[in-house]
DONUKE-8317 format. One record per atom (N, C-alpha, C): residue in three letters; chain; atom name; x negated, y, z negated. Coordinates in steps of 0.05 Angstrom, whole numbers, plus 5000, padded with zeros to 4 digits. Example, Ala and Ser with C-alpha at 12.3 -4.5 7.8 and 13.67 -1.06 7.14 Angstrom:
PT	ALA	A	N	4736	4886	4844
PT	ALA	A	CA	4754	4910	4844
PT	ALA	A	C	4736	4934	4844
PT	SER	A	N	4743	4955	4858
PT	SER	A	CA	4727	4979	4857
PT	SER	A	C	4742	5001	4843
REM end
This chain:
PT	UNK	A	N	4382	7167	0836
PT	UNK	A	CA	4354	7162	0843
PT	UNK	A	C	4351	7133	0853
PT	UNK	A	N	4346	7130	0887
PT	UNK	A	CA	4333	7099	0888
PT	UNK	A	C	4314	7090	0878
PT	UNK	A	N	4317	7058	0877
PT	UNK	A	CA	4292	7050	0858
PT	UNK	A	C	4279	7042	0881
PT	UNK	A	N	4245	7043	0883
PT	UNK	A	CA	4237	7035	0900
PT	UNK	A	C	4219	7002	0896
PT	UNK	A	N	4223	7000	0922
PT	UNK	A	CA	4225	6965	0920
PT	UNK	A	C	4188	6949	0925
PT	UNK	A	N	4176	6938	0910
PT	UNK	A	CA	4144	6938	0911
PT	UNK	A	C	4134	6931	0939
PT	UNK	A	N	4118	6943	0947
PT	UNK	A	CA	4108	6937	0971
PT	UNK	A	C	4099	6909	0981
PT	UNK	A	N	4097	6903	1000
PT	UNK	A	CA	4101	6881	1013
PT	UNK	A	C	4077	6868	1020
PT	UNK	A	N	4058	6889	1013
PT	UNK	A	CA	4028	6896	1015
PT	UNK	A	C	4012	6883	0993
PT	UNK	A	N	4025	6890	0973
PT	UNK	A	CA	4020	6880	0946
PT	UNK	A	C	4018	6855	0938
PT	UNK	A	N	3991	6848	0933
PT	UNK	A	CA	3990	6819	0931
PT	UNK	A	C	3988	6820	0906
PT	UNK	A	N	3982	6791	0891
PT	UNK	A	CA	3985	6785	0866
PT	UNK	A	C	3965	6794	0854
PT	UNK	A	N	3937	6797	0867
PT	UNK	A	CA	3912	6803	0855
PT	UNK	A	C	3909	6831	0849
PT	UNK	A	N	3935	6858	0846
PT	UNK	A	CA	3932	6880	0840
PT	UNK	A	C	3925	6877	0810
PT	UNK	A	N	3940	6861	0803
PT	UNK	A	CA	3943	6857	0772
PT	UNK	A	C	3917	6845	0764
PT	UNK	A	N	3900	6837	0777
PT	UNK	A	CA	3872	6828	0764
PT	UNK	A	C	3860	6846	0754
PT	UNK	A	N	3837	6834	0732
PT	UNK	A	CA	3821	6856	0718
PT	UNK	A	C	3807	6866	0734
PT	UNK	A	N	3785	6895	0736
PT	UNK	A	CA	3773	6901	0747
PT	UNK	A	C	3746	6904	0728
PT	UNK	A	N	3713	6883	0735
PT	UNK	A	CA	3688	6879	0719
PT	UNK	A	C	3669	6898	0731
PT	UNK	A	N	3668	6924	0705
PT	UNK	A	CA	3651	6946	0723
PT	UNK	A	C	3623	6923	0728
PT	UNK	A	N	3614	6943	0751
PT	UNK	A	CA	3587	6926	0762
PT	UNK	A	C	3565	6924	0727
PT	UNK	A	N	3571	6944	0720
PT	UNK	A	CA	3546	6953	0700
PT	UNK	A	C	3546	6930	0669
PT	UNK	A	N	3577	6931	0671
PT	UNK	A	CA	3585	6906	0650
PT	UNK	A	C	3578	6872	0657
PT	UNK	A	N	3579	6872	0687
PT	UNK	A	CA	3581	6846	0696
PT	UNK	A	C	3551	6840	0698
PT	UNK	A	N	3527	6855	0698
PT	UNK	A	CA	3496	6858	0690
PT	UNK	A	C	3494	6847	0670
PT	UNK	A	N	3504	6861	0647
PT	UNK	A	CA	3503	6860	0617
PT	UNK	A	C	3516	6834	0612
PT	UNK	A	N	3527	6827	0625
PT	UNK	A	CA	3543	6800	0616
PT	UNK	A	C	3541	6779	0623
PT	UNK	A	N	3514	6768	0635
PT	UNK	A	CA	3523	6743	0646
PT	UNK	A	C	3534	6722	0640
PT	UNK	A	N	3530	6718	0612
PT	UNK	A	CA	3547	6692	0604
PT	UNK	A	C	3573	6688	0601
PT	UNK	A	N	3589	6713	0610
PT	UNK	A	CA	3612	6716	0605
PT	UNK	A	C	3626	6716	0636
PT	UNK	A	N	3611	6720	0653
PT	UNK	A	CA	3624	6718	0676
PT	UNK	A	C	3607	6705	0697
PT	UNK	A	N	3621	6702	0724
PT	UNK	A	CA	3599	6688	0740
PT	UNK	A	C	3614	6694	0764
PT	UNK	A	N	3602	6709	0779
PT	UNK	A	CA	3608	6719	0804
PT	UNK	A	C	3595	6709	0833
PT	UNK	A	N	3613	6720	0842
PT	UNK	A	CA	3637	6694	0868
PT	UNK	A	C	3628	6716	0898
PT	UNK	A	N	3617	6707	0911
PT	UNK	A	CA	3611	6725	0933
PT	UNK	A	C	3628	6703	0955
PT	UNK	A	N	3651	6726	0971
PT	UNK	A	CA	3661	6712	0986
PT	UNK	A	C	3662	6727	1012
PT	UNK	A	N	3639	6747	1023
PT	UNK	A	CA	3625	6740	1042
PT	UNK	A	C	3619	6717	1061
PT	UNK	A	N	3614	6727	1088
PT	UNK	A	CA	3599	6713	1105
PT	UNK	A	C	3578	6698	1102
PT	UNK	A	N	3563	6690	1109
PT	UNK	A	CA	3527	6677	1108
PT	UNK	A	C	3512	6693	1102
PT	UNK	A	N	3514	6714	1123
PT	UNK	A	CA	3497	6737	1137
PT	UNK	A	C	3505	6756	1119
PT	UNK	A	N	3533	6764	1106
PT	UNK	A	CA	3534	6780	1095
PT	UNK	A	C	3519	6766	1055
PT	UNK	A	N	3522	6747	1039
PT	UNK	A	CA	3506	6737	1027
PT	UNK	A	C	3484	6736	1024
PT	UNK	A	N	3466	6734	1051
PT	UNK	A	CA	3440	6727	1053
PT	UNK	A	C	3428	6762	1052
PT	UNK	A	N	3442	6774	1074
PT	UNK	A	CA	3433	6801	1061
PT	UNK	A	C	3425	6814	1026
PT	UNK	A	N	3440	6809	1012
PT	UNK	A	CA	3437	6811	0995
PT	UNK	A	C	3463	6806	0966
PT	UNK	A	N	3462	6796	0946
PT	UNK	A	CA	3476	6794	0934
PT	UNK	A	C	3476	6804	0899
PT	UNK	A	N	3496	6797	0892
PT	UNK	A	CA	3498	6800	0858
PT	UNK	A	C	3478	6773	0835
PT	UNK	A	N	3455	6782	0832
PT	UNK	A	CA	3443	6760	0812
PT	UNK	A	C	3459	6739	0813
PT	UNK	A	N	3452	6707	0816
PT	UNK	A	CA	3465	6683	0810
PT	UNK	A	C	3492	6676	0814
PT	UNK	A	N	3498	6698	0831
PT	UNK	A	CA	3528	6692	0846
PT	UNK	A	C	3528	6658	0869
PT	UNK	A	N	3552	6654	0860
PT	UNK	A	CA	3561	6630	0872
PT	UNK	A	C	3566	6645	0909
PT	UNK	A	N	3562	6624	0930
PT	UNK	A	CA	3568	6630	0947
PT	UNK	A	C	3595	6616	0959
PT	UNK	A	N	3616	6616	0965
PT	UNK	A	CA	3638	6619	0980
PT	UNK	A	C	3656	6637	0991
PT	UNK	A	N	3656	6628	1026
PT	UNK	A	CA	3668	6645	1042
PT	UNK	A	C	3690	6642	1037
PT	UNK	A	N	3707	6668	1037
PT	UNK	A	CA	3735	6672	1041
PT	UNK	A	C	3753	6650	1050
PT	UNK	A	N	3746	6658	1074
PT	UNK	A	CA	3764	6635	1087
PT	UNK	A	C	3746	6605	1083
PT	UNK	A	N	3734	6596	1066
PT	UNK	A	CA	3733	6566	1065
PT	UNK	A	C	3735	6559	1035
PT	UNK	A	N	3749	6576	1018
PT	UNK	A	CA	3753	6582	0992
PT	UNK	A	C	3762	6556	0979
PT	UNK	A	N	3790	6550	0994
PT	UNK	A	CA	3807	6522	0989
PT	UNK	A	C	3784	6495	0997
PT	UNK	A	N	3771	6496	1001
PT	UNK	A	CA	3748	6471	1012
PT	UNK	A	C	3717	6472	0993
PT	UNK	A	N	3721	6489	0973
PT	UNK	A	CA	3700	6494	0948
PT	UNK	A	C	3706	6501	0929
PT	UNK	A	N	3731	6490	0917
PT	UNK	A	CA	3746	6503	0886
PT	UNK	A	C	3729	6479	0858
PT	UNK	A	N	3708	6463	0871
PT	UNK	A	CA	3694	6445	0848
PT	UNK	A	C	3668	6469	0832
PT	UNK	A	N	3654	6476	0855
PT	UNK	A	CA	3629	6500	0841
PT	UNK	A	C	3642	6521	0820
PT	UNK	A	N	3676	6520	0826
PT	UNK	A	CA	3686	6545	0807
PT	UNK	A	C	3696	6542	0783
PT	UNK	A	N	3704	6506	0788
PT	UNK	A	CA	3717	6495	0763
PT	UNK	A	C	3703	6487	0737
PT	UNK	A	N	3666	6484	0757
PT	UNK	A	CA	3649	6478	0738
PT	UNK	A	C	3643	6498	0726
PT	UNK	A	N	3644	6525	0714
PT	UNK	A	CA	3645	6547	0691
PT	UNK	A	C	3663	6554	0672
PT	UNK	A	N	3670	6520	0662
PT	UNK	A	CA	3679	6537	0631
PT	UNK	A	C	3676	6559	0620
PT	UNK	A	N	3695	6575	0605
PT	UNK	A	CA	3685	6591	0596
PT	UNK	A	C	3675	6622	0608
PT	UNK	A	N	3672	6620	0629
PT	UNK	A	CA	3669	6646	0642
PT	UNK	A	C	3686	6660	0663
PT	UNK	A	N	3696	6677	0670
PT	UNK	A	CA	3713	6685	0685
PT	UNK	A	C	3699	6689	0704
PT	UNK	A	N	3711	6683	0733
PT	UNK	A	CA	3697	6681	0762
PT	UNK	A	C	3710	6713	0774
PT	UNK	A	N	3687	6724	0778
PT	UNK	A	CA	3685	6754	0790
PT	UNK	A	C	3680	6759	0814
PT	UNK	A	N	3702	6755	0829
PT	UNK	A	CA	3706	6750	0861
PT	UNK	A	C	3696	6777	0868
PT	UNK	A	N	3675	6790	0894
PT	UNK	A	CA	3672	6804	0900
PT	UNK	A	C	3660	6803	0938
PT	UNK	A	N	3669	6819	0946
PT	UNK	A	CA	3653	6822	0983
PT	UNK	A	C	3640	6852	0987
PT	UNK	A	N	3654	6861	1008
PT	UNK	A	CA	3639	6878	1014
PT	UNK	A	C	3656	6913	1006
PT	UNK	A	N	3675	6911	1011
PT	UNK	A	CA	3692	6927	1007
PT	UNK	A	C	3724	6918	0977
PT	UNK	A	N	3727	6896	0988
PT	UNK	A	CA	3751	6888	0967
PT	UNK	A	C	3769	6866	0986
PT	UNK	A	N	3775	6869	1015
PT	UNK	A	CA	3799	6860	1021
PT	UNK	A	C	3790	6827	1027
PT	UNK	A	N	3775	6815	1033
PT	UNK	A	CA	3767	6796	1030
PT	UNK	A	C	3765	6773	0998
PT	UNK	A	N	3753	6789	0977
PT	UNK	A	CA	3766	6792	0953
PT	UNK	A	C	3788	6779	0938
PT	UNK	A	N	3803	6805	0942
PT	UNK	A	CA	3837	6805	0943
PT	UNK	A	C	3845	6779	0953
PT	UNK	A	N	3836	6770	0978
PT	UNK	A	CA	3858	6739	0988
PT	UNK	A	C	3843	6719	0978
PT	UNK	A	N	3822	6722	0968
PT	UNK	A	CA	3809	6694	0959
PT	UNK	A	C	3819	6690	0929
PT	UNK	A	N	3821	6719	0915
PT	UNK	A	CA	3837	6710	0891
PT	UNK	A	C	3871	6701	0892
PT	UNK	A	N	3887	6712	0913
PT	UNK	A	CA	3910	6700	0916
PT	UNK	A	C	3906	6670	0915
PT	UNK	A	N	3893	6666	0944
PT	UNK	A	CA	3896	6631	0946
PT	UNK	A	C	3884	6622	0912
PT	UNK	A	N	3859	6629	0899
PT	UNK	A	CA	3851	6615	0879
PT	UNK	A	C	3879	6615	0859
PT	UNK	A	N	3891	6637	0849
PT	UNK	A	CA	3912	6643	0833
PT	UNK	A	C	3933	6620	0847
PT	UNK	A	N	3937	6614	0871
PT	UNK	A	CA	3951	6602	0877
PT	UNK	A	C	3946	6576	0869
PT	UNK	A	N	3925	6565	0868
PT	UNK	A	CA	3921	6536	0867
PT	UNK	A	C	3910	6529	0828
PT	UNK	A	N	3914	6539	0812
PT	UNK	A	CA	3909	6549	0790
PT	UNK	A	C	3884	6552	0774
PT	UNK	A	N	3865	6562	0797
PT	UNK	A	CA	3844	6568	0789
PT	UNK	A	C	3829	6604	0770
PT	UNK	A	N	3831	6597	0750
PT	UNK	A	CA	3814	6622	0734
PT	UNK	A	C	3802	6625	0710
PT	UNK	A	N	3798	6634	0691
PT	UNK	A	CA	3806	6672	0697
PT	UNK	A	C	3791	6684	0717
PT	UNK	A	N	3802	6704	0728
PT	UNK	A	CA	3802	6711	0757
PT	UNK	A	C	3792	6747	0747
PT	UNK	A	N	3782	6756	0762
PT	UNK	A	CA	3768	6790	0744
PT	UNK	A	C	3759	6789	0785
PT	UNK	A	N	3762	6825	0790
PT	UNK	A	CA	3756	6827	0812
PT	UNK	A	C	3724	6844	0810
PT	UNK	A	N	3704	6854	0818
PT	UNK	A	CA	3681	6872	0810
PT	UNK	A	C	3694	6891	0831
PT	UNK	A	N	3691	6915	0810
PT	UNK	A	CA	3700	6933	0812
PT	UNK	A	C	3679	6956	0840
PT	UNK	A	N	3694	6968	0860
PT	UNK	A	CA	3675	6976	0878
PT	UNK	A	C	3662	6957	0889
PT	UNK	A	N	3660	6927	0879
PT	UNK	A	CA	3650	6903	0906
PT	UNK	A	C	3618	6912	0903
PT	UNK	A	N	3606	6899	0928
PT	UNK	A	CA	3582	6899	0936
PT	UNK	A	C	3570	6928	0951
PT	UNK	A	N	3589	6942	0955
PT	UNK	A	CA	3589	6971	0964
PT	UNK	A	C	3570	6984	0945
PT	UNK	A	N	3592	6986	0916
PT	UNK	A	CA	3594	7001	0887
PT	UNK	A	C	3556	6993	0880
PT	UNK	A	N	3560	6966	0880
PT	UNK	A	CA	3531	6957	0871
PT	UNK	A	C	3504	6968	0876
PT	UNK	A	N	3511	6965	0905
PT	UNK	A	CA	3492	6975	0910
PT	UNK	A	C	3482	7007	0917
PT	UNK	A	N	3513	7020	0911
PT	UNK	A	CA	3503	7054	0905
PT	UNK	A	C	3497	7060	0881
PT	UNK	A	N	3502	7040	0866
PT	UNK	A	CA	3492	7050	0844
PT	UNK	A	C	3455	7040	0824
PT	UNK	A	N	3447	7032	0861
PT	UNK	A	CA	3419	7023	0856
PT	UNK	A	C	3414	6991	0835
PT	UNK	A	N	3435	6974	0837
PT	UNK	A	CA	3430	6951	0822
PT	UNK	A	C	3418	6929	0835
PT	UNK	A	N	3402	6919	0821
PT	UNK	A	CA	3382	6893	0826
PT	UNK	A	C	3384	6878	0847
PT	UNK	A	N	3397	6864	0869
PT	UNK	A	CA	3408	6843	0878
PT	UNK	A	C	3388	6824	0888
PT	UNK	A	N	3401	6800	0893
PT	UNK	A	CA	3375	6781	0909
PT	UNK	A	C	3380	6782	0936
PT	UNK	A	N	3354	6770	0952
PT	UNK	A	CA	3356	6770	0981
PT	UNK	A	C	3354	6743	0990
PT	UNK	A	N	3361	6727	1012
PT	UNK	A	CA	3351	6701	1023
PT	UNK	A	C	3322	6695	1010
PT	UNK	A	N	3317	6681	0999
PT	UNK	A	CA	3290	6668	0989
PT	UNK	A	C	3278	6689	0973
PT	UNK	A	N	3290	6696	0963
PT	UNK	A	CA	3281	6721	0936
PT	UNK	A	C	3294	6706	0908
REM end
């Protein structure tokens, strides 16, 4: 039997926890979620008191993340893959605990939850 060899695909952030949306409600003080979205995609609408940083300018705002003792930062976008590389680079630079929301901003919002809007 060959053994098969892990995909190449596979980044480090498989192994992150996954914070159902419904727990990450119930919990604020325990976590504090990370929208790493666009502007436009943010401003549309987001997760209650989520921090804003884009993906790609992740490495150029790791102070807003450092300041939450105590709470694990719950990286989420729109789908996941955006996500996924913002927790690599963070994991990379030794920023966490790291928890991904589970279903993203997608999940959230099919499942009819609260979010804020630009000046809401």
């Amino acid at each position: 039997m060959r053994r098969r060899r892990p995909s190449p695909l596979l980044s480090e952030s498989a192994s992150l926890p996954l914070v159902p949306p419904e727990r990450l409600r119930a919990s604020p003080e325990a976590y504090q979620p990370v929208d790493v979205r666009s502007r436009a995609g943010y401003l549309s609408g987001r997760v209650p008191g989520a921090l804003h940083v884009p993906w790609d300018l992740i490495g150029e705002h790791l102070e807003p993340m450092r300041a939450r003792p105590g709470r694990t930062l719950v990286l989420y976008c729109e789908h996941g893959g955006r996500a996924r590389r913002a927790a690599d680079h963070l994991r990379s630079m030794g920023i966490g605990p790291l928890a991904l929301l589970n279903g993203h901003m997608a999940r959230w919002r099919g499942l009819g939850l609260p979010f804020e809007r630009d000046g809401a």
